[in-house]
C-alpha positions as CSV (number, residue, x, y, z in Angstrom):
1,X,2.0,1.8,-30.5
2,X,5.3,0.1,-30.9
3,X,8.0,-0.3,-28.3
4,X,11.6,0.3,-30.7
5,X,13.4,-2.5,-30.7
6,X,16.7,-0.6,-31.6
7,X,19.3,0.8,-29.2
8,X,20.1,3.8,-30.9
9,X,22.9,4.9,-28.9
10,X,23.3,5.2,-24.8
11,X,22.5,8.8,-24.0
12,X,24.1,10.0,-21.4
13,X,21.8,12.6,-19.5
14,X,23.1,15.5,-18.8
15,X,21.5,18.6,-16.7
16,X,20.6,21.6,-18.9
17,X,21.5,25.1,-18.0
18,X,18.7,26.2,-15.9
19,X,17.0,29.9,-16.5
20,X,15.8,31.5,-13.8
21,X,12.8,29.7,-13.3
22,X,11.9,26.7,-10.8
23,X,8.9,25.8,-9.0
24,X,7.7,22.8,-6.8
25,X,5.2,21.3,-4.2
26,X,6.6,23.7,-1.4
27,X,4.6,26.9,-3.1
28,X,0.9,28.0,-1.6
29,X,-2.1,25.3,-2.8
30,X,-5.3,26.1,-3.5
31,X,-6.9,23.0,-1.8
32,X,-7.4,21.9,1.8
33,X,-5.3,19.0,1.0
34,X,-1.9,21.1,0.5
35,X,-1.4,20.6,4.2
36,X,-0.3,16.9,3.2
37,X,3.5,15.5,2.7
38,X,5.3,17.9,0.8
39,X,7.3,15.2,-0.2
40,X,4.5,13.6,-2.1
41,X,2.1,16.5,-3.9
42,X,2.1,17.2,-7.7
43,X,0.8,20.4,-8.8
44,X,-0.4,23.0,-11.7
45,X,0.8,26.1,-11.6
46,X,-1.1,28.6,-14.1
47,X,-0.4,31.4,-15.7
48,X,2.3,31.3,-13.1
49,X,-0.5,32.2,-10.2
50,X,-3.0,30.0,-9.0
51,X,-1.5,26.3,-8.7
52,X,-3.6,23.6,-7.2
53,X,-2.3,20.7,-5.7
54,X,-3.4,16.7,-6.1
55,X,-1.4,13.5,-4.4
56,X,0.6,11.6,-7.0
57,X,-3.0,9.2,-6.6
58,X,-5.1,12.1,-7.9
59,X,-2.7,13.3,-10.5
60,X,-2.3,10.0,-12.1
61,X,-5.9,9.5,-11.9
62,X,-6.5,12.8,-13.5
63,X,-3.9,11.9,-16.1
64,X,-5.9,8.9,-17.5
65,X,-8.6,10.7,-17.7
66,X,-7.8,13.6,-19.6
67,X,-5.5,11.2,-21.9
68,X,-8.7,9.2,-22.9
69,X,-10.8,12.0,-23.4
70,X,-8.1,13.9,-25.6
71,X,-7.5,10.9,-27.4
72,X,-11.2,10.5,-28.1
73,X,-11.1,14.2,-29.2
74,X,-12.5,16.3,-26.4
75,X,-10.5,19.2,-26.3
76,X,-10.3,21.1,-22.7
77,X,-13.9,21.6,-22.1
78,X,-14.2,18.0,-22.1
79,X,-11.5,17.1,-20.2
80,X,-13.0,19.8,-17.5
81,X,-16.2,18.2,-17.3
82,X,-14.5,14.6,-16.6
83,X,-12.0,15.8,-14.2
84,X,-14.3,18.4,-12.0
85,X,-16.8,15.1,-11.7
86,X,-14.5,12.7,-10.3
87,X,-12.6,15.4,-8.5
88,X,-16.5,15.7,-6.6
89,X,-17.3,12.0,-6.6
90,X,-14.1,10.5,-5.4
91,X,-11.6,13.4,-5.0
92,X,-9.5,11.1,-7.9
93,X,-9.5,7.9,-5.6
94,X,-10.4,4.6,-7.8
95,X,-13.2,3.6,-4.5
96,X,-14.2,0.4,-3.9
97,X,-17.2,1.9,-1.9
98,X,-19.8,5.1,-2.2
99,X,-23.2,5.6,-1.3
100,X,-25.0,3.1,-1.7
101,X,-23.8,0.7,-4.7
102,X,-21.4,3.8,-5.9
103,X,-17.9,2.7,-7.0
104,X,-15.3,4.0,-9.0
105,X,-13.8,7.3,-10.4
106,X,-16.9,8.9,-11.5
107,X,-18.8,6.4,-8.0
108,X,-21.1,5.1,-11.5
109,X,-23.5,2.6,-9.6
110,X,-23.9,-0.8,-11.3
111,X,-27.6,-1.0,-10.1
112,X,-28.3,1.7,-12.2
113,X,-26.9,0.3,-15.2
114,X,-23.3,1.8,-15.7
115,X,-21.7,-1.6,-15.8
116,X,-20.6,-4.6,-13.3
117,X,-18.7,-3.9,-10.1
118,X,-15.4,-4.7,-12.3
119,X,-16.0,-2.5,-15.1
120,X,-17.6,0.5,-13.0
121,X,-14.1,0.3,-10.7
122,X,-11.6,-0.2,-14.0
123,X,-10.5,3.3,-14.6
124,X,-10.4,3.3,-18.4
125,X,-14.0,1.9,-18.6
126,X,-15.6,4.1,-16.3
127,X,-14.1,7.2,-17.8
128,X,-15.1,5.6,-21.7
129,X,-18.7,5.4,-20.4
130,X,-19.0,8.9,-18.7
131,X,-17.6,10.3,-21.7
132,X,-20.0,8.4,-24.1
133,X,-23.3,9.5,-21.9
134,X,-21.6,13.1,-22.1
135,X,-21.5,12.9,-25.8
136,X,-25.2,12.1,-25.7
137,X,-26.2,15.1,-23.8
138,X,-27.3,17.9,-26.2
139,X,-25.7,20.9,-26.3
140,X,-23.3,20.3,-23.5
141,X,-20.1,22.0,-24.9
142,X,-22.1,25.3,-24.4
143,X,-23.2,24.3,-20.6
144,X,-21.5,25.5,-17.9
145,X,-18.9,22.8,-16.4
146,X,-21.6,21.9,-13.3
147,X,-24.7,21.5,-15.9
148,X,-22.8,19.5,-18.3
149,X,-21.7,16.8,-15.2
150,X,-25.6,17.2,-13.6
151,X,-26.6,15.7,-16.9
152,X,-24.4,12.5,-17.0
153,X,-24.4,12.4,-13.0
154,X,-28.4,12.8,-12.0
155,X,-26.3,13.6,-8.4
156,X,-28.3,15.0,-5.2
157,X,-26.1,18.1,-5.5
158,X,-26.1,19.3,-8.8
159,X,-23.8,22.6,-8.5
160,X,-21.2,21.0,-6.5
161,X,-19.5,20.3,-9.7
162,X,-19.2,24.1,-9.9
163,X,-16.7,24.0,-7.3
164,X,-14.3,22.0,-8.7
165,X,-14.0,23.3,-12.2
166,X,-11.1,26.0,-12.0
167,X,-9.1,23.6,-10.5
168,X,-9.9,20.7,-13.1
169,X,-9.8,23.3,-15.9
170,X,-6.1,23.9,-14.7
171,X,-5.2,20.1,-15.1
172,X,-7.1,19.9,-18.3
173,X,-5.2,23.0,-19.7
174,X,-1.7,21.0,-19.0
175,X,-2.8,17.8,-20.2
176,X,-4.0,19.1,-23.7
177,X,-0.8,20.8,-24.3
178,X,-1.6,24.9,-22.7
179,X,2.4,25.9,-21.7
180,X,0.7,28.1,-19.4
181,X,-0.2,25.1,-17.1
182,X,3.1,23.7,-15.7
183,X,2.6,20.5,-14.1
184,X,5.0,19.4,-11.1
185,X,5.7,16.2,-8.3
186,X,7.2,15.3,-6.1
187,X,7.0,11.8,-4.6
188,X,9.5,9.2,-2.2
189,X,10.0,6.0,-3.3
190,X,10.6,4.4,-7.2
191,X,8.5,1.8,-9.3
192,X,10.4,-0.6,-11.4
193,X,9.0,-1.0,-14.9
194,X,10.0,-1.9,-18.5
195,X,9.6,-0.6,-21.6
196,X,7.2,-2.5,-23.0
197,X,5.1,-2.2,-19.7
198,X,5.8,2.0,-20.4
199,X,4.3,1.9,-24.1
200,X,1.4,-0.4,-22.5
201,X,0.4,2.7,-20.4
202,X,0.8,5.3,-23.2
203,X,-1.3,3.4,-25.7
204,X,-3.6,3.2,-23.0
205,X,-3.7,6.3,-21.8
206,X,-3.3,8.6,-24.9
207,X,-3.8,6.0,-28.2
208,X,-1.3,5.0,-30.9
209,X,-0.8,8.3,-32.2
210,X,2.4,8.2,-30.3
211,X,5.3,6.0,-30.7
212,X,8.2,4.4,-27.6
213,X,11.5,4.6,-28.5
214,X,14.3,2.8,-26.8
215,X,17.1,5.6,-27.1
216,X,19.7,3.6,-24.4
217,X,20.7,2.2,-21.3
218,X,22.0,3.7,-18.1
219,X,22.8,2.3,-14.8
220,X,19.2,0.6,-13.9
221,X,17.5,3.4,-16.0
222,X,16.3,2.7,-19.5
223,X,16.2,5.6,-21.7
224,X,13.1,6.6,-23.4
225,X,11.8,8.8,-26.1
226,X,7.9,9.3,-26.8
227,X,7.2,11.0,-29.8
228,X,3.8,11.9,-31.5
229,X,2.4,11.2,-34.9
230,X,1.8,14.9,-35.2
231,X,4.8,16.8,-33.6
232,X,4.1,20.3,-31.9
233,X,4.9,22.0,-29.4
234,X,1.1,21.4,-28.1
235,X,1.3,17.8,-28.1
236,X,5.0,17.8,-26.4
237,X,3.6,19.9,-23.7
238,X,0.7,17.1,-23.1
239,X,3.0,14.3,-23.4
240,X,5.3,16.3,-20.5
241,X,2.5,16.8,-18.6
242,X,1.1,13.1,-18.9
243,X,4.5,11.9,-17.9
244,X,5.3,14.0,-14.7
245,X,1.6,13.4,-13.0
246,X,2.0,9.5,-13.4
247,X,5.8,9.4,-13.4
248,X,4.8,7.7,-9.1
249,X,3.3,4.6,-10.7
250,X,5.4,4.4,-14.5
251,X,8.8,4.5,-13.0
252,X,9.4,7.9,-14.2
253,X,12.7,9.6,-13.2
254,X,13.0,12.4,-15.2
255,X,11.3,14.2,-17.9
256,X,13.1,16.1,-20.5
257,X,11.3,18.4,-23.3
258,X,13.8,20.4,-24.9
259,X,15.2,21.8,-22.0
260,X,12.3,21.9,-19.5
261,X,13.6,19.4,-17.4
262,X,11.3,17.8,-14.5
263,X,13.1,15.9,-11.5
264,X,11.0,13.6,-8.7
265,X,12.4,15.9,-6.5
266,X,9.3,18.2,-7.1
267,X,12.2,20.5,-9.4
268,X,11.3,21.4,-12.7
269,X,14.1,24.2,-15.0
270,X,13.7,25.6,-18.3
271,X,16.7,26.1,-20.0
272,X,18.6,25.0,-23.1
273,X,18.2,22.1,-24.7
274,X,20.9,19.4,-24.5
275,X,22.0,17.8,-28.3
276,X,20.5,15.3,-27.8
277,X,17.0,16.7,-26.5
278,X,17.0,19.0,-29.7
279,X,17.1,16.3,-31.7
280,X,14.6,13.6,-30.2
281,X,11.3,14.4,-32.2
282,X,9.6,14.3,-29.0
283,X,9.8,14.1,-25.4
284,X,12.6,12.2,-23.4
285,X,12.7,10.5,-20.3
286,X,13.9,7.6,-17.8
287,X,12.3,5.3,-16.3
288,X,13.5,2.6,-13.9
289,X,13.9,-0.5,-14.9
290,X,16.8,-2.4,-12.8
């Protein structure tokens, strides 16, 4: 991962022509927790039907997860068996408590050799070492979603992963790239970052197959472009995905992928692409950094 160290020209954004679709947090959730702030709810709409709603908390969370797993090359299978367990364990919430000595994501209990209280509660650890015991199961890719978590988990309630997996197969279907799974937030309030902070997070999150580019200044905003080692429109969906569900905590303002433009307001337009957004080999966005 390498942050550009060339301004390659201040690009100025402009709004693309919208088509006649837009979508936010105000539409019908499929979980309890839709009757939260509007103003702070991502969600995944499918197929343009079912959408399921996460706080910007969850979402991120969910993000870093299915960015490690893809990057370790579990395709959406994988990334559904991650996500419906911690959406059961910790409904997405990084706990510092659980039953017991439970902490954590995936609430992976240190007394039962997972790791030390620090490493159980770091996100990117936690989520390695469920995905390694997964990789030890035999035969999981052909489990169902709730057998495949029973065998890393040993929980108390081994189908209550079951209920959790059409929702965390949505989310996984966005974050490996599915168009069909359109990802949206909305939050209040705006994190000030940098640009080498902003790679930090993508190499974390999704491995240095993809490259930061600094594209310009404007205002407080610093102009971004993230493009992958292999370009397509797959792996620019992902990247637009990944980018909008933790766009609360990386100072995201707007996400632009050839004209389907995302705004904080929870607004997202598909329309034609900009010059400039034809031209990025990637995906483009602004994050604040003033």
């Amino acid at each position: 991962m390498r942050v550009s160290g060339a301004i390659v020209g201040v690009v100025a954004f402009v709004g693309v022509t919208t088509a006649a679709v837009l979508w936010g947090p105000s539409l019908h959730l499929d979980t309890p927790s839709a009757e939260g702030d509007p103003t702070n709810w991502c969600t995944v709409t499918v197929d343009g039907e079912a959408q399921y709603g996460l706080s910007p908390e969850g979402a991120n969370n969910a993000a870093l997860i299915a960015g490690v797993a893809f990057q370790r090359g579990y395709g959406v299978n994988g990334v559904t068996v991650a996500l419906a367990t911690a959406i059961q364990e910790s409904g997405l919430r990084n706990l510092d408590y659980g039953d017991r000595d439970s902490l954590g994501l995936f609430q992976q209990r240190p007394s039962q050799g997972w790791g030390t209280e620090a490493q159980v509660t770091d996100p990117y650890y936690s989520t390695n070492i469920f995905l390694d015991v997964l990789a030890r199961v035999d035969g999981w890719e052909s489990m169902r979603v709730t057998d495949a978590a029973q065998a890393v988990q040993r929980s108390g309630f081994p189908e209550a992963y079951a209920d959790h997996e059409a929702e965390a197969r949505a989310w996984a279907r966005a974050f490996t790239g599915d168009p069909a799974a359109v990802v949206a937030c909305a939050f209040t309030g705006r994190v000030t970052t940098s640009a080498q902070d902003f790679a930090a997070r993508v190499d974390a999150d999704l491995g240095g197959s993809y490259t930061v580019d600094v594209l310009g200044l404007q205002g407080a905003e610093s102009l971004l472009g993230v493009r992958p080692l292999e370009a397509s429109e797959q792996t620019f969906h992902a990247l637009q995905s990944w980018a909008i569900a933790t766009a609360s905590t990386t100072g995201v303002t707007w996400v632009d992928n050839r004209g389907s433009l995302w705004l904080p307001t929870g607004a997202t337009s598909v329309g034609e692409p900009t010059p400039a957004s034809a031209a990025y080999p990637g995906v483009r966005l602004a994050v604040t950094t003033g």
